[in-house]
MIVOBA-222520 format. One record per residue (C-alpha): x, y, z; residue in one letter. Coordinates in steps of 0.5 Angstrom, whole numbers. Layout:
# residues N
((X,Y,Z),'A')
...
# end
This chain:
# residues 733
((274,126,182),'X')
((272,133,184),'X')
((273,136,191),'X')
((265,138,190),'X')
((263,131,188),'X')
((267,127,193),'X')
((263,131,198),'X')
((255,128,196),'X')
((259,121,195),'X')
((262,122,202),'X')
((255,125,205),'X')
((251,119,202),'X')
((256,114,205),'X')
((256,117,211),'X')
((249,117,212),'X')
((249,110,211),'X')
((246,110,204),'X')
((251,104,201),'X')
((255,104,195),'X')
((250,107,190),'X')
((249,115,190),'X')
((242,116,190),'X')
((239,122,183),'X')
((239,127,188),'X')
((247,126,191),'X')
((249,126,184),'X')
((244,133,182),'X')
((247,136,189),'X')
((255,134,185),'X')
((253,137,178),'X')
((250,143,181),'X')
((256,144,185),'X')
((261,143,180),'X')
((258,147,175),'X')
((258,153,181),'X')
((265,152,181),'X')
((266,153,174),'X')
((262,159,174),'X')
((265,162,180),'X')
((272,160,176),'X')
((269,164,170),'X')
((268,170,174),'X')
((275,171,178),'X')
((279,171,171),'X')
((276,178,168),'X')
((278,181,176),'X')
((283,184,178),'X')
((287,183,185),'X')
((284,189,187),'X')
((277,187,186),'X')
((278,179,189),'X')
((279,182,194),'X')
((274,188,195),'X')
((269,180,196),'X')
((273,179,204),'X')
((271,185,206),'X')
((263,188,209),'X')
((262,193,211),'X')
((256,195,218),'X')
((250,196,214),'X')
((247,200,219),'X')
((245,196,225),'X')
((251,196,229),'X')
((251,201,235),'X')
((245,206,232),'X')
((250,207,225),'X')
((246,209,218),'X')
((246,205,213),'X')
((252,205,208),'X')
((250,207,200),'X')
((246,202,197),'X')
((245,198,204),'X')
((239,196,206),'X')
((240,197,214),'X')
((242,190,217),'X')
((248,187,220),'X')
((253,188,213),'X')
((254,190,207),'X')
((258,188,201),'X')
((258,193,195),'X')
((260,187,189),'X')
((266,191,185),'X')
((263,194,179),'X')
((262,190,172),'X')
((263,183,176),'X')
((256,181,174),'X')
((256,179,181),'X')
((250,182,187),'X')
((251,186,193),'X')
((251,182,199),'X')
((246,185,203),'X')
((247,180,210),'X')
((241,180,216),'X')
((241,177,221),'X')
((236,171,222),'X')
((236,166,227),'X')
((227,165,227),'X')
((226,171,223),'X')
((229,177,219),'X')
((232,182,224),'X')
((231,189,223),'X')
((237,192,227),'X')
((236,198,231),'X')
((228,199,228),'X')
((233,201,221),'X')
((228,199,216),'X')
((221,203,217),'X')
((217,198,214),'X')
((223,191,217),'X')
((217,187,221),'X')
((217,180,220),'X')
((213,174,221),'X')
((218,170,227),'X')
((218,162,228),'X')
((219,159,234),'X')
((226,159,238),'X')
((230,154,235),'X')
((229,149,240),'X')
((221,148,239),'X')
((224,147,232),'X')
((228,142,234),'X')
((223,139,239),'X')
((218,137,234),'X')
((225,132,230),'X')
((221,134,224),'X')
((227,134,218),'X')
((221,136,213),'X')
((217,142,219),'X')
((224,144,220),'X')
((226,145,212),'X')
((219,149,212),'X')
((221,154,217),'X')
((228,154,213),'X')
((224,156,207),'X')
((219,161,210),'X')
((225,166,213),'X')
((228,165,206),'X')
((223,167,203),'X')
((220,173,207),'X')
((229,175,207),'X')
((229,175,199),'X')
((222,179,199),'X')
((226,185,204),'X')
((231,185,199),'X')
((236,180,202),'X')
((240,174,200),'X')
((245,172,206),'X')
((242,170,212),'X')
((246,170,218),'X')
((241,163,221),'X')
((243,156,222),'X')
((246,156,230),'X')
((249,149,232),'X')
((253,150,237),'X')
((250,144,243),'X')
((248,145,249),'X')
((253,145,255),'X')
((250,148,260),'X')
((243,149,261),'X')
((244,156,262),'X')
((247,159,256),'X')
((244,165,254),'X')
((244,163,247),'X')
((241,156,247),'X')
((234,157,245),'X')
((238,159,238),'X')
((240,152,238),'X')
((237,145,237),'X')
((240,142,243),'X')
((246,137,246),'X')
((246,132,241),'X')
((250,132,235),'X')
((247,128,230),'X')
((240,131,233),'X')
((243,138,232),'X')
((245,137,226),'X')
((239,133,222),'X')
((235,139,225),'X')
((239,145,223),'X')
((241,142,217),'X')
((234,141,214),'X')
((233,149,216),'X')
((239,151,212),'X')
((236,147,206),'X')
((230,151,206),'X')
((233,158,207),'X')
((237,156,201),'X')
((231,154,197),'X')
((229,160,196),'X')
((236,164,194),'X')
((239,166,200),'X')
((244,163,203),'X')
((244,161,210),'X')
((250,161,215),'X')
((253,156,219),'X')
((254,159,226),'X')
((258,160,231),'X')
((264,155,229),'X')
((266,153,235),'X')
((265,152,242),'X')
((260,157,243),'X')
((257,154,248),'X')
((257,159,254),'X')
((255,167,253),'X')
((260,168,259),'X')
((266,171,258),'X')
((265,170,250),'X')
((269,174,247),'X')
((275,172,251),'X')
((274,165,254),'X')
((279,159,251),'X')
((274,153,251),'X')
((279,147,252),'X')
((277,140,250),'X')
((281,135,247),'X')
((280,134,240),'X')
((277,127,239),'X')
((272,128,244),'X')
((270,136,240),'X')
((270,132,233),'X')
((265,127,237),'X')
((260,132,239),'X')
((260,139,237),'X')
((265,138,231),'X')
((260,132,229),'X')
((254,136,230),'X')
((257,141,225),'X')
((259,136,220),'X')
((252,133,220),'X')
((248,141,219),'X')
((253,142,213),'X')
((252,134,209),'X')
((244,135,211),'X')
((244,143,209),'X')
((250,145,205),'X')
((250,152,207),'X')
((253,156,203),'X')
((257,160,208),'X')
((260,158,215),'X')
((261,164,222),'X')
((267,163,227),'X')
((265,165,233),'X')
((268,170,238),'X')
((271,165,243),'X')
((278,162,244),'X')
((278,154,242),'X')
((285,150,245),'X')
((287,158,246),'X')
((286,160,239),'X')
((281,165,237),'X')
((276,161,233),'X')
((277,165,227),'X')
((284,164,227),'X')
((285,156,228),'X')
((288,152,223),'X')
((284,145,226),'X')
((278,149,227),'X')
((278,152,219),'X')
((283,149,216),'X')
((284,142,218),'X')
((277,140,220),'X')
((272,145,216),'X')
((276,144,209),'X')
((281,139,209),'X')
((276,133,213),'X')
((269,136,210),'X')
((271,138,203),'X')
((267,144,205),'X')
((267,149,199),'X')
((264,155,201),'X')
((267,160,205),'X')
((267,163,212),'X')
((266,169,215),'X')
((268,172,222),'X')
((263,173,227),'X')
((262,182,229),'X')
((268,183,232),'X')
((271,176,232),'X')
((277,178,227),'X')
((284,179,231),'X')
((289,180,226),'X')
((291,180,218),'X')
((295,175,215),'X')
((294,170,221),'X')
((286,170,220),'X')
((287,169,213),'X')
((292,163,213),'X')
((288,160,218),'X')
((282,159,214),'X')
((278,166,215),'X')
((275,168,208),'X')
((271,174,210),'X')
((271,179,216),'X')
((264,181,217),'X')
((263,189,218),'X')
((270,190,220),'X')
((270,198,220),'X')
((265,198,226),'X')
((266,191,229),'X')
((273,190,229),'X')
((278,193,234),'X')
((281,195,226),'X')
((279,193,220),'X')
((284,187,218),'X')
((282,184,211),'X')
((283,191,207),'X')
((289,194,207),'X')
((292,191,213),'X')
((290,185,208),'X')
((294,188,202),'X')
((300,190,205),'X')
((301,182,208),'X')
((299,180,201),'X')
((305,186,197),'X')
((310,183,203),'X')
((309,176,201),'X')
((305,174,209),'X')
((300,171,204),'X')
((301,168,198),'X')
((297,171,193),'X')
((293,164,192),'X')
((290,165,198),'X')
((287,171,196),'X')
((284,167,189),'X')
((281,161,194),'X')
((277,166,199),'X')
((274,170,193),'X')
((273,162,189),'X')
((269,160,195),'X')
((265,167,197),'X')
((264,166,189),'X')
((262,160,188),'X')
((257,160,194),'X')
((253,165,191),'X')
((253,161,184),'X')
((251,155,188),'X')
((246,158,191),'X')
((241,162,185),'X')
((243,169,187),'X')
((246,171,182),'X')
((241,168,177),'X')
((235,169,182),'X')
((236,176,185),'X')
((232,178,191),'X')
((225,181,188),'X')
((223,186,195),'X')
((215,185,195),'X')
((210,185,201),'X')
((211,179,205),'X')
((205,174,206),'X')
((204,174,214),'X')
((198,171,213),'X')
((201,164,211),'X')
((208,165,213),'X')
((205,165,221),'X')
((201,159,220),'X')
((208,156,219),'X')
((210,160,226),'X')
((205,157,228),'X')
((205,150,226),'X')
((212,149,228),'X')
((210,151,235),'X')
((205,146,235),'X')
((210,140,233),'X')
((215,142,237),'X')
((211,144,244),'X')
((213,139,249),'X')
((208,136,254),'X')
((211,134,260),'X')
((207,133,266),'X')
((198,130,264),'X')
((196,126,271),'X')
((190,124,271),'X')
((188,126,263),'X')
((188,134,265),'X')
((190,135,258),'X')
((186,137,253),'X')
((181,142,257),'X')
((175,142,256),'X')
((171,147,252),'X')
((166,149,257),'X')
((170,148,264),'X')
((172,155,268),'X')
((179,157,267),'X')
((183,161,270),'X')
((189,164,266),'X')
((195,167,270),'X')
((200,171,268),'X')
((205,171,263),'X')
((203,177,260),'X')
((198,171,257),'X')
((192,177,256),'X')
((198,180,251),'X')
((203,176,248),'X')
((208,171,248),'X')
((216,172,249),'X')
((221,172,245),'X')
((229,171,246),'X')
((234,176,246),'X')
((240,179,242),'X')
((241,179,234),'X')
((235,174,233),'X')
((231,178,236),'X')
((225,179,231),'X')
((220,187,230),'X')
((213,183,231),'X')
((209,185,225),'X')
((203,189,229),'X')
((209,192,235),'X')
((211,189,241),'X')
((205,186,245),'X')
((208,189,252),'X')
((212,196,253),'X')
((217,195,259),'X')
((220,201,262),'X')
((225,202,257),'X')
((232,199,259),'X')
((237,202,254),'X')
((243,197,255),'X')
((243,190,251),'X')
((239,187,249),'X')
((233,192,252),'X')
((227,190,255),'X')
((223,183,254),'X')
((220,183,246),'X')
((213,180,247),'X')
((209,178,240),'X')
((202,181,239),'X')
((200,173,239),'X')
((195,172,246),'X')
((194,166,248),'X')
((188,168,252),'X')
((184,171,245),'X')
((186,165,242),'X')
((184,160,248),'X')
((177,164,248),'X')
((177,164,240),'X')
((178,156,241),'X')
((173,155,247),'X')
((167,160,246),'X')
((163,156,251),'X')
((169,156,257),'X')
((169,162,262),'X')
((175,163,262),'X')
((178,170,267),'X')
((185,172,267),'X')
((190,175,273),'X')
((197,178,272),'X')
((200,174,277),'X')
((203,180,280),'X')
((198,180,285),'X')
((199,171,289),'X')
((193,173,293),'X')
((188,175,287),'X')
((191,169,283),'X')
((189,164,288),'X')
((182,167,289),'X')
((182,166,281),'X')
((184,159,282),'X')
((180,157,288),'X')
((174,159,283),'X')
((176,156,276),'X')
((175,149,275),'X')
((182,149,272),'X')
((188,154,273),'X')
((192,155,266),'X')
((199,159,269),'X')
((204,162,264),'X')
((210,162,266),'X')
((217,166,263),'X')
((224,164,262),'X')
((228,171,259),'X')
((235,169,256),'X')
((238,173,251),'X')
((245,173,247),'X')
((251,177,252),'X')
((249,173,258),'X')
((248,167,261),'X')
((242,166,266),'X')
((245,167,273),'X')
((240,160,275),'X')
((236,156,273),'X')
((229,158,276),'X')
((224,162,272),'X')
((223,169,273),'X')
((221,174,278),'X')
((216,170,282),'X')
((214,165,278),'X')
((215,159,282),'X')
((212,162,288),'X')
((206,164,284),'X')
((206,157,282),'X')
((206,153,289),'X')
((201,158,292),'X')
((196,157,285),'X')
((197,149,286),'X')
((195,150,293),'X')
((189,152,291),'X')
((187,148,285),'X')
((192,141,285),'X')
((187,142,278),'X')
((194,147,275),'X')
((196,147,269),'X')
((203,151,268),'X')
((205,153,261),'X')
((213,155,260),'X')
((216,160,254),'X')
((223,159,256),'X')
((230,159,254),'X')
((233,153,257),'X')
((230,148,261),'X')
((229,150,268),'X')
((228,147,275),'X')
((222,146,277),'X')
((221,146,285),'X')
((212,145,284),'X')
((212,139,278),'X')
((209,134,283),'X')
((204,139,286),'X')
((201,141,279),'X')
((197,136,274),'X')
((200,139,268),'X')
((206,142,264),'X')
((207,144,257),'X')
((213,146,255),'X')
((213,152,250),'X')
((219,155,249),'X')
((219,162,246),'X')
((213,161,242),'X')
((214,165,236),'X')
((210,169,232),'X')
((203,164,231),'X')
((204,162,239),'X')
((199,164,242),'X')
((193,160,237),'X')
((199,154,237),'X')
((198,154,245),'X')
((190,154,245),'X')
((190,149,239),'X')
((194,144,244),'X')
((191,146,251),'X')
((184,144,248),'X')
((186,138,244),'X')
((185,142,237),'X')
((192,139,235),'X')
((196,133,240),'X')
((203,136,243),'X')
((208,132,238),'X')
((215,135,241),'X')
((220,131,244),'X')
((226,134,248),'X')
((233,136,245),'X')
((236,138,252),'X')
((235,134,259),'X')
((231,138,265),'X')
((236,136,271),'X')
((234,135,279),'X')
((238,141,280),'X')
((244,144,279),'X')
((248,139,283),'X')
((247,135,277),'X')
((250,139,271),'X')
((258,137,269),'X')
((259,145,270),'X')
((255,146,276),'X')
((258,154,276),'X')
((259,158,271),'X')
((265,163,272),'X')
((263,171,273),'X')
((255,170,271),'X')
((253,175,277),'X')
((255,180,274),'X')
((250,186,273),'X')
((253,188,267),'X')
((251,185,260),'X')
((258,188,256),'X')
((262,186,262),'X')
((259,179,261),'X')
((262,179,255),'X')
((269,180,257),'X')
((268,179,264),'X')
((275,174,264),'X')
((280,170,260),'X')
((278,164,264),'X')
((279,157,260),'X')
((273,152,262),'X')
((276,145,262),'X')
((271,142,259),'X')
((273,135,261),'X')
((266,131,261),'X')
((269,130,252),'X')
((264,129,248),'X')
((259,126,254),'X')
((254,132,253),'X')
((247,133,256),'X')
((244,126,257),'X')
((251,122,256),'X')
((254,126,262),'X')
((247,123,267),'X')
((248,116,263),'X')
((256,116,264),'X')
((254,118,272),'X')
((248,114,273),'X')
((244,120,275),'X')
((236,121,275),'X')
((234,127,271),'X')
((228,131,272),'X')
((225,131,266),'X')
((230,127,260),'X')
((232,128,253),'X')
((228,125,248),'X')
((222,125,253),'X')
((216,127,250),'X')
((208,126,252),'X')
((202,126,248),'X')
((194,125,248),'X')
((194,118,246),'X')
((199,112,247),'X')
((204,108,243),'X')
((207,101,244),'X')
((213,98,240),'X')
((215,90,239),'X')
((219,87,234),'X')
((226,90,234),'X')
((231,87,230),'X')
((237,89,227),'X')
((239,88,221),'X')
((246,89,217),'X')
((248,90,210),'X')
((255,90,207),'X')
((257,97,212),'X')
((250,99,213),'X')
((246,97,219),'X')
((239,99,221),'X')
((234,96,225),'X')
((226,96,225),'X')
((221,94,230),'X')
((214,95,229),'X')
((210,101,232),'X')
((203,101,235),'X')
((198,107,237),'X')
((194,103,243),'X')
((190,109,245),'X')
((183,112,241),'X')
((186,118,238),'X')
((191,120,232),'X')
((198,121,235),'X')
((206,121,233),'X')
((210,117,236),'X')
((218,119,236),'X')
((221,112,237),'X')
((229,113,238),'X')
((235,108,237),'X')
((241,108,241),'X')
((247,105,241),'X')
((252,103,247),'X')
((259,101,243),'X')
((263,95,247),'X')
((268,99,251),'X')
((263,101,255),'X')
((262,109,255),'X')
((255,113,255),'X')
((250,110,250),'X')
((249,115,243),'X')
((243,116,239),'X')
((244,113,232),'X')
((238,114,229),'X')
((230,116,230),'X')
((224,115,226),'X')
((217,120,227),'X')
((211,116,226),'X')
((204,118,226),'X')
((199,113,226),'X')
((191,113,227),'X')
((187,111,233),'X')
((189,103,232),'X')
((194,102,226),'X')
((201,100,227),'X')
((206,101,222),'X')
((213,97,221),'X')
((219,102,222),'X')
((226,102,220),'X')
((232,107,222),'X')
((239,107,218),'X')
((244,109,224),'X')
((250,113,223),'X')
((256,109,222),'X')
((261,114,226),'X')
((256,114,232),'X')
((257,107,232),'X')
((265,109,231),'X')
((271,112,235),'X')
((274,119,232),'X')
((281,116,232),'X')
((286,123,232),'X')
((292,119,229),'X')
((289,117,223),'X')
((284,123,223),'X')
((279,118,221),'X')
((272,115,225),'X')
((273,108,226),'X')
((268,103,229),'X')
((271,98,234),'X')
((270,90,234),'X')
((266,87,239),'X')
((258,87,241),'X')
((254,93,241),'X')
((248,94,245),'X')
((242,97,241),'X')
((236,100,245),'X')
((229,103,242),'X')
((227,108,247),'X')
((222,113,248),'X')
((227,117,252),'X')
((235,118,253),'X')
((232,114,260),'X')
((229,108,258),'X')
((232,102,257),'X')
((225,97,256),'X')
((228,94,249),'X')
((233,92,248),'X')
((238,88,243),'X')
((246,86,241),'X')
((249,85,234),'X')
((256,85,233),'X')
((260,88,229),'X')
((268,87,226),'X')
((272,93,226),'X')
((274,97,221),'X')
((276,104,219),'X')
((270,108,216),'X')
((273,113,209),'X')
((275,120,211),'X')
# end
């Protein structure tokens, strides 16, 4: 059995398919295999030289104001392909919700942004999620790019972590399904997506020094897991080690991390490359796992994988063999993915489309957390007051490297801040226009917030008052609290005051505390909204479309309750300093009880819990019954919509295993259901979230004795209950 065979078979078992590998898995193996022998075929006819010319890029022109190299298109690197390979330049973009343009490099490089990947993990969609995958992709390979640097997986660890709206939340096998899913679409467009940051980039702080220390069982059964889930879901061609120290090792040189785990356990067949300026040494790096280090002539302290590389490989550090596996993995991932068959055809984008995408996946992933007394959906005649957020110009997006050029130019001029990552990006997409648009017959006004009076005699004279709140979190910097900005929550409460009829509308990065939440009648959590944000808001807020979007992230009471109450250094003013700022080691002693797990290990009440999730119709569910077949289990149960409009339900499974611990979501289903239908509904679990990562044998086994299964609407309902037992056994590695 080949290596690439034995992953589908592998990924299907897994999954929880049974014996029988379904067309689709053998498909998957076939094209793997035949991209290997290609790759084969390649490297035959190259020389030692030439092989080693593919583990090395170059800054293509976005790194610290540089210009694009010969050839480059203006991104974050470039490969020149050595001459007579037959094989394509690697031109490589960042593209966490979009293709970046670095720099304003490119004069023509706006491009059509999604929502963060939170909304898009929130909507526990796997096939909005695929579509949005497939719109960047396509958009990439019409600018003239086949690698993108997308598919963030690191879980939440902490609320504040600067990146997380890159990512999909703090559940594993959530993360993983959903940004999985998102590769798959990148990569059905011929562009290879990159699986990043690898691993235990959870925190921004001191990200370029800090050891993350956490034994190794509990990392294979929460972030590892969600990484292992994203490759079997999305099989990304390639995979980014992140900056950061794991167990003291740098990440890009961690033998468990790249080696053991990666390739060995996961059979993983593409390659890995380093994150800009992650690599630390030659020979190390390199017989550690490391295949490629990424725009090393800027990035790096010295660039490594060139001649340093070839000296160790004279001298005999590295066997020459290695040199042939990295360039066959690099190879081979650029066969499996169509780049070389299907190369890049630069044309003009279709933004009209590719927005309505924007758009529909903010609209499946806002999260309507708060609707006393049915505030929501608001009339179409009623006086409104829409407050702040800069709601009559645009909406906000994250900072750094997935920051987008909004087609149409930034919304919103702030005063110019030169350091990273600049001043807050706001796309030309107004939910004010949109929600006059959507209700022509309302008298809707608008205030800035930035006058509290003048926004309360707003609010006394409207029938509804609409706030819009931001949160701005970006890349390098972790957020110093979990409060709004400036004087959002101050602006709230004196509007709440003055009109208990208050809706508040939050585009942030990370959940945050929320002081006025029993004060208001309704909260929408939008995230950062994306390029079609502000038509997908209105559309929600006047009942166009019902709010479907469940969280992936608790919202705690306070930061009291957080596993890691303090976050070392995050008062610092500068954002480089940030970085740097220590070579602390954060103990993550709370294992693999991330997010809810840690509230349910300590019986805490959140303010808001993950999986929680309201819209303008009501579900009931009944008839759970679990169900086991040779080394599969599932369970069904019915699903009912009791309300008089369409909604969707995401009704979610989860296990608690018999020597007790956190319960664990195993498994979810969304379902949507006209006013009054019902539909019987059945989830496969995942067998290793019924199971225990065992480090001596390096395999999941599942412990014998009683299981307990609840179906739920949030991490927090306990209503629905039933037991199974189980034999123990030790699942295939």
């Amino acid at each position: 059995m080949r290596l690439s065979r034995k992953i589908c078979l592998l990924s299907a078992v897994a999954w929880g398919l049974g014996a029988g590998v379904p067309a689709q898995a053998r498909h998957a193996a076939t094209a793997s295999d035949l991209a290997d022998e290609q790759a084969r075929q390649v490297l035959a006819h190259m020389s030692l030289q030439d092989k080693m010319a593919l583990l090395f890029s170059v800054d293509g022109g976005g790194f610290n104001g540089s210009v694009a190299p010969p050839g480059g298109l203006g991104s974050a690197a470039y490969l020149r392909a050595p001459p007579g390979s037959g094989l394509p330049d690697l031109q490589i973009s960042d593209a966490g919700v979009g293709v970046r343009n670095p720099a304003h490099i490119r004069p023509n490089g706006a491009a059509v942004s999604l929502p963060s990947g939170l909304a898009t993990a929130s909507s526990w969609d796997m096939d909005m999620a695929r579509q949005a995958g497939e719109m960047i992709g396509r958009e990439a390979w019409r600018s003239g790019f086949n690698i993108l640097l997308g598919g963030g997986a690191d879980l939440t660890r902490d609320p504040r972590g600067g990146r997380n709206f890159e990512y999909a939340g703090e559940d594993p096998l959530q993360t993983g399904r959903m940004v999985g899913s998102t590769i798959a679409g990148v990569q059905s467009q011929h562009v290879i997506s990159t699986l990043k940051h690898y691993a235990m980039n959870d925190l921004e702080t001191s990200r370029m020094t800090m050891s993350a220390d956490i034994d190794p069982v509990a990392m294979r059964e929460s972030d590892l897991l969600g990484f292992e889930i994203a490759i079997e879901t999305g099989h990304p061609g390639s995979v980014m080690c992140s900056y950061n120290r794991v167990n003291d090792l740098y990440a890009c040189e961690n033998p468990y991390l790249l080696n053991t785990t990666l390739k060995q356990d996961w059979h993983y067949p593409g390659f890995v490359m380093s994150d800009w300026g992650a690599t630390h040494s030659s020979a190390r790096a390199a017989l550690a796992g490391l295949d490629q280090e990424s725009a090393g002539d800027h990035a790096d302290a010295r660039p490594y994988f060139t001649a340093l590389l070839a000296a160790d490989v004279k001298a005999g550090r590295v066997p020459a063999s290695r040199i042939d596996d990295m360039a066959q993995r690099i190879v081979r991932s650029l066969f499996a993915a169509g780049l070389v068959s299907h190369p890049p055809q630069r044309g003009p984008l279709d933004v009209v489309t590719d927005t309505l995408v924007a758009q529909h996946d903010e609209e499946e992933g806002a999260v309507l957390l708060r609707n006393e007394g049915g505030i929501l959906p608001l009339s179409p005649t009623a006086r409104i007051a829409v407050i702040g957020g800069h709601a009559d110009a645009g909406v906000i997006s994250g900072g750094g490297s997935s920051q987008v050029d909004p087609i149409g130019g930034e919304a919103v001029k702030g005063p110019g801040k030169k350091e990273w990552p600049g001043d807050p990006v706001y796309f030309p997409s107004s939910p004010l226009k949109a929600m006059r648009a959507e209700a022509p017959d309302a008298h809707i006004t608008y205030e800035s917030g930035t006058n509290i009076a003048a926004a309360v005699r707003a609010a006394r004279a409207a029938d509804v008052a609409v706030v819009y709140a931001t949160q701005f979190t970006f890349e390098g910097m972790d957020a110093p609290s979990m409060h709004l900005d400036a004087n959002a929550d101050a602006l709230i409460t004196a509007v709440a005051a003055a009109n208990p009829r208050t809706v508040v509308v939050m585009e942030t990065g990370d959940p945050v505390l929320m002081p006025w939440n029993s004060s208001v009648a309704g909260v929408l959590e939008a995230w950062f909204p994306g390029s079609g944000g502000g038509p997908a808001i209105a559309r929600l807020l006047f009942g166009k479309v019902a709010p479907s979007g469940h969280l992936t992230m608790t919202f705690p009471q306070a930061e009291s309750q957080l596993a890691h109450p303090d976050i070392a250094g995050v008062t610092a003013d500068n954002v480089f300093e940030m970085q740097f700022h220590t070579d602390q080691e954060l103990v993550y002693d709370e294992g693999s009880d991330v997010g809810y797990r840690w509230f349910d290990r300590n019986h805490l009440k959140p303010l808001y819990p993950f999986g929680y999730g309201l819209t303008y119709t009501t579900f009931s569910t009944d008839g759970l019954a679990v169900h086991k077949h040779h080394d599969t289990v599932s369970v069904t149960f019915n699903v009912h919509n009791t309300g008089n409009r369409a909604g969707v339900d995401v009704p979610q499974v989860y296990v608690g295993l018999p020597d007790g611990g956190a319960r664990r979501l195993a498994g979810w289903q969304r379902v949507s259901l006209a006013p009054g239908e019902s539909r019987e509904v059945t989830v496969q679990l995942d067998p290793r979230l019924l199971a225990h990562f065992d480090g001596r044998k390096d395999r999941w086994s599942i412990p014998s004795g009683k299981f307990r299964l609840w179906l739920a609407d949030s991490a927090a309902d306990e209503r629905q209950q039933v037991s199974m037992h189980l034999p123990g056994r030790t699942l295939a590695p």
